[in-house]
FILUMGU-831587 format. One record per residue (C-alpha): x, y, z. Coordinates in Angstrom, 1 decimal, always signed. Example, Ala and Ser with C-alpha at 12.3 -4.5 7.8 and 13.67 -1.06 7.14 Angstrom:
% residues 2
[r [+12.3; -4.5; +7.8]] [r [+13.7; -1.1; +7.1]] 
END
This chain:
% residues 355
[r [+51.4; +81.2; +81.7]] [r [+49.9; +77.9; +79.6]] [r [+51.2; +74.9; +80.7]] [r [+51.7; +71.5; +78.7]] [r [+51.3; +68.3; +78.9]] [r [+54.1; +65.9; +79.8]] [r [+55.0; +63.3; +76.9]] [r [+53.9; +60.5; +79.6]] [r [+50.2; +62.8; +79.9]] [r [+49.8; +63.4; +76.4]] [r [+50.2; +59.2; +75.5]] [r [+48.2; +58.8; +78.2]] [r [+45.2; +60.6; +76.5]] [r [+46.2; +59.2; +73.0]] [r [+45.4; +55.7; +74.9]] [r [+42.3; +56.5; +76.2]] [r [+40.6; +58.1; +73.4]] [r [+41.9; +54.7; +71.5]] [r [+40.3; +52.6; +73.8]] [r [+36.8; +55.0; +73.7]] [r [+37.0; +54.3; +69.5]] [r [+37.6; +50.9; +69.6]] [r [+34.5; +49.8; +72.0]] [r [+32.6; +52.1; +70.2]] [r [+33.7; +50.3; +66.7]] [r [+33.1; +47.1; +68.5]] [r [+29.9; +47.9; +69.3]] [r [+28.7; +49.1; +66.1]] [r [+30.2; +46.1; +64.4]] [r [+28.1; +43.1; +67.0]] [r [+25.1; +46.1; +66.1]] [r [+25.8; +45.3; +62.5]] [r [+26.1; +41.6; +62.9]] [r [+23.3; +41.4; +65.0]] [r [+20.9; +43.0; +62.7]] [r [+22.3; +41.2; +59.5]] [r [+21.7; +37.7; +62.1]] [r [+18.1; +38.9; +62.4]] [r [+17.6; +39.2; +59.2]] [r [+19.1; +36.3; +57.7]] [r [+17.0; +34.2; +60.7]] [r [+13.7; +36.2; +59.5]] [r [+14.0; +35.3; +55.9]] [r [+15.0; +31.5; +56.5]] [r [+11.6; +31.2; +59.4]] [r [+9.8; +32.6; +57.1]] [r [+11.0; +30.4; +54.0]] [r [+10.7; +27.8; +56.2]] [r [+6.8; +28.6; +57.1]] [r [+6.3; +28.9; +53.6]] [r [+7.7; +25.7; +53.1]] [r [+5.6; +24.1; +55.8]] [r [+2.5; +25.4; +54.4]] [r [+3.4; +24.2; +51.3]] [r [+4.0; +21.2; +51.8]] [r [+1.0; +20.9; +53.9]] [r [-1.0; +21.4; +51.2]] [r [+0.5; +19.2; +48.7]] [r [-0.5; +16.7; +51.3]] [r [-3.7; +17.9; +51.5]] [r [-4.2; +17.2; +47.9]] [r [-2.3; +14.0; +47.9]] [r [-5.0; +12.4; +50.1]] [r [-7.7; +14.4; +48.2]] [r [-6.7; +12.9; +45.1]] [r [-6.0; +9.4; +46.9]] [r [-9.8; +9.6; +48.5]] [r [-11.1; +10.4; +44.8]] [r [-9.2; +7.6; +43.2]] [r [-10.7; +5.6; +45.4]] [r [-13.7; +6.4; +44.9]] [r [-13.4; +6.1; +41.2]] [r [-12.0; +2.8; +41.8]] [r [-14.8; +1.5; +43.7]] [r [-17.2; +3.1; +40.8]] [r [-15.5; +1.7; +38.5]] [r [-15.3; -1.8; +40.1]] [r [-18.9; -1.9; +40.6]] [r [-19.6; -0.9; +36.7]] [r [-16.9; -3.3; +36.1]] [r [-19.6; -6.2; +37.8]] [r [-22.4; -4.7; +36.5]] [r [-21.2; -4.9; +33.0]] [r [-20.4; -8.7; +33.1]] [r [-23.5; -9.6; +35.1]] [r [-25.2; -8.0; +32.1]] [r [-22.9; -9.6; +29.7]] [r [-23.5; -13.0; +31.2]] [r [-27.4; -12.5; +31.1]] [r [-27.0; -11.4; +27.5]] [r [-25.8; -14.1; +26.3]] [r [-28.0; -16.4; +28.3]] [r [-31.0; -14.5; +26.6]] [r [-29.3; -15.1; +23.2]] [r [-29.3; -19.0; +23.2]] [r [-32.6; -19.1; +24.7]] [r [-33.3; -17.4; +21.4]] [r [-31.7; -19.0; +19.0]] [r [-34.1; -22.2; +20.1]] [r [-35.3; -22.9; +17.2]] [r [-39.0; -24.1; +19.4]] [r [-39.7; -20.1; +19.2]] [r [-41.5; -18.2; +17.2]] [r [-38.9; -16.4; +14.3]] [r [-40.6; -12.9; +14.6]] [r [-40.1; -12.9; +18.6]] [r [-37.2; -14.4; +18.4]] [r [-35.5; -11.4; +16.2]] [r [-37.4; -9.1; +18.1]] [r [-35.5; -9.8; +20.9]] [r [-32.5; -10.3; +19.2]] [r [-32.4; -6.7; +17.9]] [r [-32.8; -5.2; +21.8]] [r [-29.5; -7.5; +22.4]] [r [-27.7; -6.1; +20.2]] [r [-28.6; -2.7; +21.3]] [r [-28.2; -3.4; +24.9]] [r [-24.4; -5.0; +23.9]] [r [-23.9; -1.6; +22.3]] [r [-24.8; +0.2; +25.1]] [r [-22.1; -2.4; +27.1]] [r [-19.6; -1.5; +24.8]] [r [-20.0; +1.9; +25.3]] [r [-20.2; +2.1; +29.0]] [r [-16.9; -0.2; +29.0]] [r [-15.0; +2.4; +26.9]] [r [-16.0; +5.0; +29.8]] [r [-14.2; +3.0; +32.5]] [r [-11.4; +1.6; +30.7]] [r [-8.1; +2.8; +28.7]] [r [-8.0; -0.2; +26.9]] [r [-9.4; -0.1; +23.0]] [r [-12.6; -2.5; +22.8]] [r [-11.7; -5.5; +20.1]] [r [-15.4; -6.6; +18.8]] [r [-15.2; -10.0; +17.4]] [r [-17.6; -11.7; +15.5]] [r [-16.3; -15.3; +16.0]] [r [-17.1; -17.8; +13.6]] [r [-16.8; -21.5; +14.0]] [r [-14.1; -21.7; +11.5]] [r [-11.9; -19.6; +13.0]] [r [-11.7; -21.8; +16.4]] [r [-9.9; -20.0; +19.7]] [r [-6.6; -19.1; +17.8]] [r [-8.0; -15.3; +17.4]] [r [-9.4; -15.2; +21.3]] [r [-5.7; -16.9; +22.6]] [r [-4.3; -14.4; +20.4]] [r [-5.8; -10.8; +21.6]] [r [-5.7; -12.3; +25.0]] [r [-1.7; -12.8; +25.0]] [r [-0.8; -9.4; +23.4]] [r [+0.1; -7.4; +26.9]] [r [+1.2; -4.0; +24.9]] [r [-1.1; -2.7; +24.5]] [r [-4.2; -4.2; +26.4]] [r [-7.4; -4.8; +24.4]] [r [-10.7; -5.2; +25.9]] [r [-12.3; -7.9; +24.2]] [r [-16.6; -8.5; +23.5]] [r [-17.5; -11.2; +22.1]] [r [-20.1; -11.2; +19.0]] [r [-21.8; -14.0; +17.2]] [r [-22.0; -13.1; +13.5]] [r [-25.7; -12.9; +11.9]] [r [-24.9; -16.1; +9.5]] [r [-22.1; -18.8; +9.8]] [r [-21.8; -21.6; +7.6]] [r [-18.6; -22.8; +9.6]] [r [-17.1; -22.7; +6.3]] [r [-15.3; -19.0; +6.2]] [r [-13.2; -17.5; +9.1]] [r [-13.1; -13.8; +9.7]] [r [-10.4; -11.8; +6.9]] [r [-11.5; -7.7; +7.7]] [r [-10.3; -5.5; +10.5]] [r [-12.7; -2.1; +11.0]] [r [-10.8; +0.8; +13.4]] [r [-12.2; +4.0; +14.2]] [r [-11.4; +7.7; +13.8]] [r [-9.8; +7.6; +17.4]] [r [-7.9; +4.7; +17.3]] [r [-4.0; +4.0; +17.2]] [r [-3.2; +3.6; +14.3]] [r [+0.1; +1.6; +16.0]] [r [-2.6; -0.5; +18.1]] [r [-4.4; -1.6; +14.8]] [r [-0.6; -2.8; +13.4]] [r [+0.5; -4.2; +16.4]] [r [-3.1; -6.5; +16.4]] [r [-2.4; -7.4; +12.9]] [r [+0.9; -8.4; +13.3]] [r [-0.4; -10.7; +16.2]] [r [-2.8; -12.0; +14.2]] [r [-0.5; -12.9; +11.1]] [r [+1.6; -15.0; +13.5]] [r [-1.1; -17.0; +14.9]] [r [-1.7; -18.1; +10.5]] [r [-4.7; -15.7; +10.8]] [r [-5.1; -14.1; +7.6]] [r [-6.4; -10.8; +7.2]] [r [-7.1; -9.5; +3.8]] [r [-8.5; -6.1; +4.4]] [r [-8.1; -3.3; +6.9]] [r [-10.5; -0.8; +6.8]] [r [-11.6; +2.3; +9.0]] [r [-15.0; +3.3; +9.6]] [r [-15.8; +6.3; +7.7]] [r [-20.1; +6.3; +8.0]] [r [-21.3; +9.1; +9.9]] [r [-23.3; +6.9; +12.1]] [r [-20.0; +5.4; +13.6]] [r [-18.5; +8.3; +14.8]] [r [-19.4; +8.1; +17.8]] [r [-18.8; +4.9; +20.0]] [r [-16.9; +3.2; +17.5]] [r [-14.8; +6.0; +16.6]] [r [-12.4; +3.9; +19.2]] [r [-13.2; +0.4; +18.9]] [r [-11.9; -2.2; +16.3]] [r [-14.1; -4.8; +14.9]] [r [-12.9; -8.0; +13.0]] [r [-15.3; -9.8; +10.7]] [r [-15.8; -11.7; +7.8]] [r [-16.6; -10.2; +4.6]] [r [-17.3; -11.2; +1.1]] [r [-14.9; -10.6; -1.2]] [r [-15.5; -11.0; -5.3]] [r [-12.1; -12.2; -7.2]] [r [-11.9; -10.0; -9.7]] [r [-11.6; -10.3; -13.4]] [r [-8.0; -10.4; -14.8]] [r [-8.9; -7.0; -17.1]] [r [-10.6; -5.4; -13.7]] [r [-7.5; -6.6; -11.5]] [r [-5.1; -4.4; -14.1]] [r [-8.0; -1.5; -14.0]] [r [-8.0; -1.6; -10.7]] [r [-4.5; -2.0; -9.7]] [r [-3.8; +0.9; -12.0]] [r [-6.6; +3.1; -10.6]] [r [-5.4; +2.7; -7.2]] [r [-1.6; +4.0; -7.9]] [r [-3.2; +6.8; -9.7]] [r [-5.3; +7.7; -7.0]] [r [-2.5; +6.9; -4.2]] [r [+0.0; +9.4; -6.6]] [r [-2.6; +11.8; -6.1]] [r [-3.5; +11.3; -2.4]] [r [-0.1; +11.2; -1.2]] [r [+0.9; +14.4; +0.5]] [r [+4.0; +13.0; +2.0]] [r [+5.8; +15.1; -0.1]] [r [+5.3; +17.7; +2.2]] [r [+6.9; +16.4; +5.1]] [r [+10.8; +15.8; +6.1]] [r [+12.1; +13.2; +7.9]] [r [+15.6; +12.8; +9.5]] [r [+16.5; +9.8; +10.0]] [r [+19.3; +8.8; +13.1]] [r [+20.6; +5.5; +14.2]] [r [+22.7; +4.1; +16.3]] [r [+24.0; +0.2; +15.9]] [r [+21.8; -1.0; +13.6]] [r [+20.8; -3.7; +12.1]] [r [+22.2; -2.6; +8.3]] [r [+19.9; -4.6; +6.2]] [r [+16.9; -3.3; +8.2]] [r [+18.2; +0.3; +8.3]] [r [+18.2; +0.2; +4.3]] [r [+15.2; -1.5; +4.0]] [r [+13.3; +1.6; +6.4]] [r [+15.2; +4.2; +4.0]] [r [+14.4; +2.8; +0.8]] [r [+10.6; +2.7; +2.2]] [r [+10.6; +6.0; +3.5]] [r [+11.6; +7.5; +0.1]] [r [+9.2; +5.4; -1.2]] [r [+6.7; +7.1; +0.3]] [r [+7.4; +10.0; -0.8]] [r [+9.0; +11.4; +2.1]] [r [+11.8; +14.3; +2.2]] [r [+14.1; +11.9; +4.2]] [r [+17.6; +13.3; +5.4]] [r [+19.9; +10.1; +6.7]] [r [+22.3; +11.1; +8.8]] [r [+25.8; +8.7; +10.1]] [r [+25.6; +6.5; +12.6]] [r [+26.1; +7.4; +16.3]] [r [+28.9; +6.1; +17.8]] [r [+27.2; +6.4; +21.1]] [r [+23.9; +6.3; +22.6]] [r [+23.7; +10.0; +24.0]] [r [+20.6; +10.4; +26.8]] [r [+18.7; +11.9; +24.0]] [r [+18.4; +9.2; +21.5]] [r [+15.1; +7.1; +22.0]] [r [+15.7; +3.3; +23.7]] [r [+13.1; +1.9; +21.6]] [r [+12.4; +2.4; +17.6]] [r [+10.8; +5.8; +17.8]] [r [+9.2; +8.5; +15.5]] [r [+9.1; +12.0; +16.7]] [r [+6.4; +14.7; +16.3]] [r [+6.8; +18.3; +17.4]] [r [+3.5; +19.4; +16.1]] [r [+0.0; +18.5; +17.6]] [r [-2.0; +18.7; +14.4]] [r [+1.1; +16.3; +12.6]] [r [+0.5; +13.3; +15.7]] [r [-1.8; +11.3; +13.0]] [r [+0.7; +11.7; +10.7]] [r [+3.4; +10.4; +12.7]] [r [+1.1; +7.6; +14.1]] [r [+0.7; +6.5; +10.1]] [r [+4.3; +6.5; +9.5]] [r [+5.2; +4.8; +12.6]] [r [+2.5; +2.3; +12.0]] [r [+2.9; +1.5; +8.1]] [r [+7.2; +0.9; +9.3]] [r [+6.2; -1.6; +11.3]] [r [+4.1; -3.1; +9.6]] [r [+6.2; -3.2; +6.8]] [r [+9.3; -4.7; +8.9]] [r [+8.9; -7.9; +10.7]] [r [+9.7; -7.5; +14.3]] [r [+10.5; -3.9; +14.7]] [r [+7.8; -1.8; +16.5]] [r [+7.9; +1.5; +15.9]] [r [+6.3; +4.1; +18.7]] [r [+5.2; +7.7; +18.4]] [r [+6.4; +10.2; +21.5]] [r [+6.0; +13.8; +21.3]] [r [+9.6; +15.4; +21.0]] [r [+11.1; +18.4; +22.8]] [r [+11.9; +20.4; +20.1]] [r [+15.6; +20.9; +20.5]] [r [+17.7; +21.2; +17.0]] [r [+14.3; +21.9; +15.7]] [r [+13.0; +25.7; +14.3]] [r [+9.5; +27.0; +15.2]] [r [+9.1; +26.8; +11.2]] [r [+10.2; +23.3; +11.2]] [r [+7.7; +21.7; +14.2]] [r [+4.6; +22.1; +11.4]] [r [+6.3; +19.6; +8.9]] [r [+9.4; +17.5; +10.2]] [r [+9.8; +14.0; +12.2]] [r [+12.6; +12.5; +13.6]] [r [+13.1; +8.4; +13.4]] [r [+15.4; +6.7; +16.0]] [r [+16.6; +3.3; +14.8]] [r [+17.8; +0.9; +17.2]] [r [+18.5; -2.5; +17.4]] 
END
């Protein structure tokens, strides 16, 4: 005959099997937090290891690069002394020549290997600095006003050699300024500009286009007298007429646009800047004032370029608006494209005006 369990048996059981699933839930669940422990600690140790190792070789090639600038440093410094040890024996030479007690032929002999040797001074110079070489040919006339005045521009820096002129009367002072192929064109303004304030007057500006200059000079500038012949009334018109023609035809401008944004500006200058752009032919776009100064708009006056082969472009514009307004400086900074199409980046500059 079967038997059954009492109600107080069959709980009993119930309990027990209860208790059996529950450790054995509880044990799979630690199991499961265990393993998911392990792995999160594996994958942070060994983030962290990569992290160690990289930064351990960031360091590595922080004193690497610290050891090599250094090293340039010193190389540089010693050039540096070599340079104006030469330079001061140079020009020692150079009055000993010009003594008049020597023979002419010897004399210019010599002379010539100077000049070679000063060449070769500029050239070494340009390797171990930043700064665009000034040559000067000073002349008696023009005093120290154009030495005091290159010396006290501080943006940018120019290196300045000294050159004495073949011939000087003492009656004419220097009215050209040379620049090379390589040269700022914003450098060249900013120089002039300088220059103008210090009641030096320079007539012509001119940049080196024989193909024996491209190489050193290609980024030095070189201010000189020349000889200029007033011309006829009849030849001034010719002239003056010839040149429009042949700056109607040169003028490519039309080709590229130019949006123009500003934010509290001076109003008379802002006008002046627009009427000059369109002058020069320029596809300008002006857009309304900003009412604020969003992170984006440039702190300084600033033309924008978002194409490579345009940077000489935008150089000249920046360069001829500052030279064309007194006291504003234009610079040039390579933009980051946004609000501007692939299509767009070939022809098209932007110009922040500021105050």
């Amino acid at each position: 005959m079967k038997t059954y369990k009492s109600i107080e048996e069959t709980i009993a059981d119930v309990r027990r099997k209860d208790k059996r699933y529950n450790y054995i839930y509880l044990v799979v669940v630690l199991i499961m937090i265990a393993v998911i422990a392990s792995i999160i600690i594996y994958t942070q140790d060994k983030k962290n290891r990569e992290n160690v190792a990289l930064i351990a070789e960031y360091e590595m090639k922080l004193k690497e690069y610290e050891r090599l600038l250094k090293e340039d440093k010193s190389r540089a410094d010693s050039i540096t002394q070599l340079v104006d040890t030469l330079r001061t024996e140079l020009v020692r030479i150079e009055n000993d020549l010009n003594d008049d007690a020597k023979p002419r032929e010897t004399r210019q002999t010599v002379l010539n290997n100077v000049t070679q040797a000063q060449d070769k001074l500029v050239r070494i110079t340009n390797n171990i600095s930043d700064n665009t070489i000034i040559r000067y040919y000073k002349r008696t006339a023009d005093g120290n006003r154009i030495q005091n005045a290159i010396e006290s521009i501080k943006d940018p820096s120019f290196t300045l050699n000294l050159k004495k002129p073949l011939s000087d009367n003492g009656h004419y002072k220097v009215n050209t300024i040379w620049y090379g192929a390589e040269v700022n064109r914003i450098e060249v303004s900013k120089l002039i500009k300088s220059l103008r304030k210090s009641g030096i007057r320079i007539k012509n500006v001119k940049k080196f286009d024989n193909p024996h200059t491209k190489t050193w000079k290609s980024k030095v500038i070189e201010i000189r007298y020349e000889s200029i012949r007033p011309p006829k009334p009849a030849e001034d018109e010719k002239k003056a007429d010839a040149e429009a023609s042949n700056s109607r035809e040169k003028n490519n401008n039309d080709q590229y646009k130019v949006r123009f944004y500003s934010y509290k500006p001076d109003t008379t200058i802002k006008k002046k800047l627009i009427t000059f752009i369109r002058k020069e032919s320029y596809t300008l776009t002006v857009y309304p004032d900003w009412k604020e100064k969003h992170s984006f708009f440039a702190k300084v006056p600033t033309v924008f370029y978002y194409n490579k082969d345009t940077k000489d472009i935008a150089e000249k514009l920046a360069a001829t608006l500052s030279d064309y307004i007194k006291g504003v400086t234009f610079k040039v900074q390579y933009g980051n494209g946004y609000g501007i199409t692939e299509k767009e980046k070939k022809n098209t500059f932007l110009v922040h005006y500021t105050q």
